[in-house]
C-alpha positions as a printed Julia matrix, in Angstrom:
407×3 Matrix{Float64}:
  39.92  231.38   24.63
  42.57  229.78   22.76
  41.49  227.55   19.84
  41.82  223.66   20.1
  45.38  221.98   20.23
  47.09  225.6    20.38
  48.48  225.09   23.76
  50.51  222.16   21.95
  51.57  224.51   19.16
  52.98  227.38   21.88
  54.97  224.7    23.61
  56.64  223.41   20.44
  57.31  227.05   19.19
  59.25  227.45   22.87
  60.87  224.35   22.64
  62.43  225.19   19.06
  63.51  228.84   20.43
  65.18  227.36   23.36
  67.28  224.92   21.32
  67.62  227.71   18.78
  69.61  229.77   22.02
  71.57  227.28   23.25
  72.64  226.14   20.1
  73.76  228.99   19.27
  75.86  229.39   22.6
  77.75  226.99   21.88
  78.37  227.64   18.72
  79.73  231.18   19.71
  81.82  229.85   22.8
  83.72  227.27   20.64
  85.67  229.78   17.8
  85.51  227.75   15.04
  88.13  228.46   13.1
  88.1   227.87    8.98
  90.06  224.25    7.96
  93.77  225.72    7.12
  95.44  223.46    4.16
  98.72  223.79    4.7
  99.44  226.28    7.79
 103.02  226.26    7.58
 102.46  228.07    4.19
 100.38  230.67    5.85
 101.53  234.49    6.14
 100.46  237.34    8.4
 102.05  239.68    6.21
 103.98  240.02    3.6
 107.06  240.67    5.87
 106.84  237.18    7.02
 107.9   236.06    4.02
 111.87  235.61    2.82
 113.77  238.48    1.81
 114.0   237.47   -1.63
 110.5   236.66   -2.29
 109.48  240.38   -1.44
 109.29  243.36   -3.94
 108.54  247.32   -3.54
 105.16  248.34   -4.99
 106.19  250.24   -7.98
 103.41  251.07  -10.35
 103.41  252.67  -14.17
 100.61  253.84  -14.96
 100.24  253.1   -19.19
  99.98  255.67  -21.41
 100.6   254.34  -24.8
 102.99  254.7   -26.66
 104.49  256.92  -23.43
 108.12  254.69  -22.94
 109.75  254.38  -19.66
 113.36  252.36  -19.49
 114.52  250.08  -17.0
 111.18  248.08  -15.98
 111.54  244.84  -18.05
 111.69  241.83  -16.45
 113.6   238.69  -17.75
 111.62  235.59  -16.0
 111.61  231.67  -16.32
 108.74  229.99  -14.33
 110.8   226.43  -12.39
 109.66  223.81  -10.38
 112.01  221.44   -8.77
 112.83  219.22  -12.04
 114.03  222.07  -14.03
 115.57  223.89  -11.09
 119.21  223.15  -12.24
 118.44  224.24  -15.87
 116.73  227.33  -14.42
 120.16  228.18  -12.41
 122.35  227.52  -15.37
 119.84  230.11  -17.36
 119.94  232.65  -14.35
 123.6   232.32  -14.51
 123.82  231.99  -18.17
 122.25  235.58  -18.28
 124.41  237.41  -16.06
 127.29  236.28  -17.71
 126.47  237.85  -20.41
 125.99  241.15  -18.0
 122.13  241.62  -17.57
 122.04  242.86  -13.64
 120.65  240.51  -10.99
 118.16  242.35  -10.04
 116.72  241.88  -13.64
 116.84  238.19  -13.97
 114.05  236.5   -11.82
 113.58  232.44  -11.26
 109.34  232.3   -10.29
 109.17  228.75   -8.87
 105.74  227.0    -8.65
 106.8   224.81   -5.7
 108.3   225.28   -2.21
 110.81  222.68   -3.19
 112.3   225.17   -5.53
 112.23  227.44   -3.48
 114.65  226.06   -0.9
 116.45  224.29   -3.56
 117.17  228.5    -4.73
 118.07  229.09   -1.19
 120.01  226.5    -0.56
 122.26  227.38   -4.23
 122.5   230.98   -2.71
 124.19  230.33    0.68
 126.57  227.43   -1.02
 127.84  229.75   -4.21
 127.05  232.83   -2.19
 125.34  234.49   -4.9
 122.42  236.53   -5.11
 119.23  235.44   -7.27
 116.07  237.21   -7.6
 113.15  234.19   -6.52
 109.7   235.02   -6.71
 106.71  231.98   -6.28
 104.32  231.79   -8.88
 101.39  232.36   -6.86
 101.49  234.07   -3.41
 102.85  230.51   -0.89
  99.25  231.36    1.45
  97.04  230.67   -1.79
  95.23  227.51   -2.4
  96.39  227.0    -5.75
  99.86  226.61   -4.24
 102.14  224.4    -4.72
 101.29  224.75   -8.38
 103.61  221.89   -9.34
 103.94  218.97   -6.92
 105.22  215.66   -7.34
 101.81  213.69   -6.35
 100.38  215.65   -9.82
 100.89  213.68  -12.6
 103.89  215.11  -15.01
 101.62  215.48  -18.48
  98.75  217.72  -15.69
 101.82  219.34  -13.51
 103.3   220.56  -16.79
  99.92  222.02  -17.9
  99.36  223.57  -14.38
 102.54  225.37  -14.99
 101.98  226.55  -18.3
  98.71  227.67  -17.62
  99.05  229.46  -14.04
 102.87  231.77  -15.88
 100.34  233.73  -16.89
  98.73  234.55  -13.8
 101.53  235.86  -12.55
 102.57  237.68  -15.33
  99.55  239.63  -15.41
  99.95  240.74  -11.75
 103.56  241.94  -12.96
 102.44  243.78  -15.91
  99.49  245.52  -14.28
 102.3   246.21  -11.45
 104.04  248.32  -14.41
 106.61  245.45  -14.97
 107.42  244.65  -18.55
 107.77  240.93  -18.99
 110.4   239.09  -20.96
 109.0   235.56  -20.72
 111.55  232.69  -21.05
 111.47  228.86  -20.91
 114.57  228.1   -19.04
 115.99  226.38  -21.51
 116.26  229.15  -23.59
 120.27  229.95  -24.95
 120.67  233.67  -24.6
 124.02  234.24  -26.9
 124.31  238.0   -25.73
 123.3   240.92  -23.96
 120.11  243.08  -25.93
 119.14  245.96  -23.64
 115.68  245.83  -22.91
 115.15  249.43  -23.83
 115.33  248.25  -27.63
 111.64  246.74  -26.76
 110.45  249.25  -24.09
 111.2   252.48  -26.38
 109.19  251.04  -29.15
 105.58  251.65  -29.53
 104.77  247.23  -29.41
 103.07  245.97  -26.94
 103.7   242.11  -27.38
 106.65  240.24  -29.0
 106.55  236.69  -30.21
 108.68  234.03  -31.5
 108.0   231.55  -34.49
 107.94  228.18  -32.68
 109.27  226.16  -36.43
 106.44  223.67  -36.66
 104.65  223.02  -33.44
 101.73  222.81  -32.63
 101.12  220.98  -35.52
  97.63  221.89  -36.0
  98.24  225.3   -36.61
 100.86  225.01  -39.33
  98.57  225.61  -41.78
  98.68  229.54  -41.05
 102.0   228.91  -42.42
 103.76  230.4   -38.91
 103.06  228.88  -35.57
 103.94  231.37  -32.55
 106.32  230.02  -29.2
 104.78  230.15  -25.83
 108.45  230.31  -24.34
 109.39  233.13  -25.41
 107.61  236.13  -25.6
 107.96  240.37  -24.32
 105.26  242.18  -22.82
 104.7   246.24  -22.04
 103.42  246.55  -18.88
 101.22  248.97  -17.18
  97.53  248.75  -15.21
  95.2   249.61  -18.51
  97.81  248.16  -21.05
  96.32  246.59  -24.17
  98.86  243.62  -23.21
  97.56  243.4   -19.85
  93.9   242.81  -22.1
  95.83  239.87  -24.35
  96.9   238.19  -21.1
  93.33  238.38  -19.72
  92.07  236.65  -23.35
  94.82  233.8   -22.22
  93.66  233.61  -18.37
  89.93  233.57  -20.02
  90.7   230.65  -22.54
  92.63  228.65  -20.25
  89.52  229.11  -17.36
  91.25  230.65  -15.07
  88.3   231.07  -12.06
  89.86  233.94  -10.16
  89.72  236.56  -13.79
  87.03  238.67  -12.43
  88.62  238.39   -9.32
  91.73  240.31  -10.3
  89.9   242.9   -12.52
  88.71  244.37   -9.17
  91.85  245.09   -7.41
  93.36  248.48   -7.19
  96.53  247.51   -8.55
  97.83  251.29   -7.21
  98.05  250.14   -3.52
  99.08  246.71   -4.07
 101.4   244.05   -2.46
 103.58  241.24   -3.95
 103.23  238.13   -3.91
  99.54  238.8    -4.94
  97.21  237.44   -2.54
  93.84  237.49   -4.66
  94.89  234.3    -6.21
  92.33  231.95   -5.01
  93.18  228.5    -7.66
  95.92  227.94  -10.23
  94.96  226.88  -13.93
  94.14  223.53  -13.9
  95.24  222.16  -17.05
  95.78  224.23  -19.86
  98.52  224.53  -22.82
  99.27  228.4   -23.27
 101.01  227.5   -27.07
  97.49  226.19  -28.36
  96.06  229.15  -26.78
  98.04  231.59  -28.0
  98.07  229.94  -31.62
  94.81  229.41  -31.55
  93.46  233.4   -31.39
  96.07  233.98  -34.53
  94.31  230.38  -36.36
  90.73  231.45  -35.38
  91.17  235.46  -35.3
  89.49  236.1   -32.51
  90.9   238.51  -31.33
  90.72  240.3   -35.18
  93.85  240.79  -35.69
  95.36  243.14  -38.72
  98.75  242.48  -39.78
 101.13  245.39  -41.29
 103.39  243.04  -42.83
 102.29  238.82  -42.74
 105.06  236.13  -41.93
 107.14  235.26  -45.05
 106.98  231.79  -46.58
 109.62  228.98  -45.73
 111.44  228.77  -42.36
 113.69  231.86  -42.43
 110.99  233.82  -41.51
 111.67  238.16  -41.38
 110.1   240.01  -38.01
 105.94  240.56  -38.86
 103.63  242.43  -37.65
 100.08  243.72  -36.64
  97.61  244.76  -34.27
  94.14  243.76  -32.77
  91.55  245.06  -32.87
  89.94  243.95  -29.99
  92.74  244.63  -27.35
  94.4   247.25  -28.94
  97.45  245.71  -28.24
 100.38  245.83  -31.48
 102.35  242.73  -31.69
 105.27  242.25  -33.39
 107.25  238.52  -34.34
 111.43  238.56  -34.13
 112.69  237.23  -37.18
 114.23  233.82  -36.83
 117.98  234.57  -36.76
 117.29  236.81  -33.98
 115.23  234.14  -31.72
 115.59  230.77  -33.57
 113.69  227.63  -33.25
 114.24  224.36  -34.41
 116.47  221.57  -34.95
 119.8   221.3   -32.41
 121.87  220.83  -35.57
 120.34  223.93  -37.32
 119.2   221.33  -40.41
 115.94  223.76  -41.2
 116.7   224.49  -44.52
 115.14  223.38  -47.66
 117.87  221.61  -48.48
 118.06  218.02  -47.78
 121.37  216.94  -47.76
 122.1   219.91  -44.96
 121.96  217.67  -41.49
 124.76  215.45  -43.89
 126.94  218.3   -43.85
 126.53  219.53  -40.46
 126.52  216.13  -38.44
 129.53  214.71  -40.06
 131.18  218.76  -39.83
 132.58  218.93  -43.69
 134.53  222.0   -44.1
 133.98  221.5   -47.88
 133.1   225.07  -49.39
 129.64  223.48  -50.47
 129.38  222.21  -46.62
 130.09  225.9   -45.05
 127.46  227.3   -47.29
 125.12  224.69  -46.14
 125.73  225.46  -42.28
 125.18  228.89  -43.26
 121.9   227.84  -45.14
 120.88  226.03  -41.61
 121.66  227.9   -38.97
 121.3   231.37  -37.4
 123.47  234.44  -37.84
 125.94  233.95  -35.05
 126.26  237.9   -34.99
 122.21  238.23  -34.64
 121.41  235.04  -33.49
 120.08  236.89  -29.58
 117.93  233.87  -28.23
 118.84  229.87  -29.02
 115.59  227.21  -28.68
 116.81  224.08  -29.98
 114.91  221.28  -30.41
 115.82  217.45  -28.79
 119.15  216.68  -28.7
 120.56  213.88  -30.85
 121.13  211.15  -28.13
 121.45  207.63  -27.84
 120.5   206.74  -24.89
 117.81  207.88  -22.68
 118.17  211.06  -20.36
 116.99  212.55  -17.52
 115.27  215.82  -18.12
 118.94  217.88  -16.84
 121.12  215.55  -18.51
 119.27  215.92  -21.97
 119.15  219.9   -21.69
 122.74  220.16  -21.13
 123.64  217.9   -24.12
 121.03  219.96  -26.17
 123.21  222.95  -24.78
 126.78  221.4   -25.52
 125.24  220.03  -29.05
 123.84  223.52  -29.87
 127.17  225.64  -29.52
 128.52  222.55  -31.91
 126.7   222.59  -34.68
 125.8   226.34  -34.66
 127.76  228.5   -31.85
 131.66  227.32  -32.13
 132.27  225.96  -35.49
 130.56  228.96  -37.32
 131.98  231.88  -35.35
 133.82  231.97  -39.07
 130.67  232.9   -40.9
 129.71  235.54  -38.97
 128.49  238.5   -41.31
């Protein structure tokens, strides 16, 4: 016989399993489908997207110091409000004959994007685009104008870096550019691949000011990078992602990079807010990443190329010296001297004024890479408007008037 009340319990147990089946009925007959954010951003394939935003699947395998020529990159991450300085850089660059298919604009909106497509069909000219982040990903639009500027800037600075460690595990070399970097003239890239340095830096003249105290401060804008899958720079770039808490770094450490597809898809969340110039300063200020140096950056602000290695990447660095990629003031007044912006502004061609100038600003003959600072303005600018004074003030003060003291 069945003990009391358990006639009750056998009729609840086949009440549950019946609304257990039907439930679950419906549930298969209606095909839920996962909430899309933005479907008109969605791909099927990589074919769907724009000719210009795909790229073969070329991998180098790394084998250090083992060089191979011809697979540098020369890149400057846009979004919409810099897109007309980022054209006058792309075009800037092939003037001075580096090919197009070298010189890539990575936008981190779909604004640029059309903005790049739209340039294309009205100059009829071809430009390498590439997004920042593959267009499906929900990190994308990195930069959008509903983020505000001081966070959207941070977004942008953080996130470069995810895509340039999808290039350089692709076997691209990076040459890493703000875009409104002055190239002055054509280096071959081979200079940097055929050496046995894995990452290239540029003294940044006194920012970030908490770091000065190392007596150097390295640029975030400007930087080269050896590429290849197991590269010790592929191992700084993760020490970047990992400091600027990037959530999809274990992520990308499990993709076969040897049958891979660009725009990377992995990419699950851009870096939220992080600035890549305190990041990068801060391994040198804190050493931890251990680094040795061979020889140490010089005192003053003419500072001679440096270099080192650390230990815990394995990855060699190397600095430029400053006439070779030169940062600071528009006018070139860096000296010691402190009657130098006098001569310069007010253009004496005194013998005691030309020395000055010479004092101040960069070898014209070596002088590769330009990064003035704020123009000298009086009135206020929008962010094209300032960058093309900056431009027009640079070639001044330091380009045009002292083509006479080239040595």
């Amino acid at each position: 016989t069945s003990p009391p009340g358990g006639g009750g319990r056998s009729s609840r147990l086949v009440k549950l399993a019946l609304t257990f089946t039907i439930s679950f009925f419906f549930l298969s007959i209606l095909k839920l489908e996962p909430i899309v954010r933005n479907p008109v951003r969605d791909h099927d394939s990589e074919n769907d997207l724009p000719t210009q935003l795909r790229l073969p699947v070329e991998v180098q395998n790394y084998s250090h110091p083992k060089p191979y020529h011809g697979r540098t990159k020369i890149i400057a991450i846009t979004d919409i409000s810099y897109a007309p300085i980022a054209l006058d850089w792309h075009q800037n660059l092939i003037s001075l004959g580096y090919p197009s298919s070298q010189v890539v604009v990575v936008a981190a909106d779909d604004d640029t994007l059309s903005y790049f497509n739209h340039t294309m069909s009205r100059i009829n000219t071809s430009i390498q685009v590439e997004p920042m982040l593959h267009p499906s990903s929900p990190g994308w639009p990195v930069s959008h104008p509903s983020i505000r500027q001081q966070i959207r800037r941070r977004r942008i600075f953080g996130s470069r870096w995810i895509y340039v460690l999808h290039q350089l595990k692709m076997g691209y070399s990076i040459l890493l550019s703000d875009a409104d970097n002055i190239f002055l003239r054509y280096l071959d890239m081979a200079t940097f691949e055929l050496s046995d340095t894995d990452v290239i830096h540029a003294y940044c003249h006194n920012f970030p000011v908490r770091f000065l105290s190392m007596g150097f401060v390295a640029c975030g804008g400007m930087m080269w990078l050896r590429g290849g899958i197991n590269g010790p720079a592929v191992k700084y770039v993760e020490s970047i992602l990992e400091q600027c808490k990037w959530n999809g770094l274990n992520d990308s450490r499990k993709v076969n990079y040897t049958n891979f597809t660009y725009p990377p898809r992995l990419v699950a969340e851009a870096v939220q807010f992080a600035d890549d110039q305190q990041v990068i300063n801060s391994k040198f200020f804190s050493n931890t990443l251990n680094y040795t140096w061979d020889v140490h950056p010089n005192k003053g602000f003419w500072k001679h190329e440096a270099s080192g290695k650390s230990l815990v990447t394995d990855h060699k660095f190397k600095f430029w010296d400053v006439d070779t990629v030169y940062r600071g003031f528009v006018n070139g007044c860096n000296s010691d001297n402190d009657d130098c912006s006098k001569s310069i502004i007010n253009g004496s061609s005194s013998s005691s004024g030309v020395e000055k100038k010479q004092q101040s600003c960069p070898k014209v003959g070596k002088n590769w890479v330009s990064m003035p600072g704020n123009s000298i303005k009086q009135k206020r600018l929008t962010v094209t408007e300032d960058r093309i004074l900056r431009r027009k003030q640079w070639y001044q003060f330091c380009v045009t008037s002292a083509k006479d003291l080239d040595d």
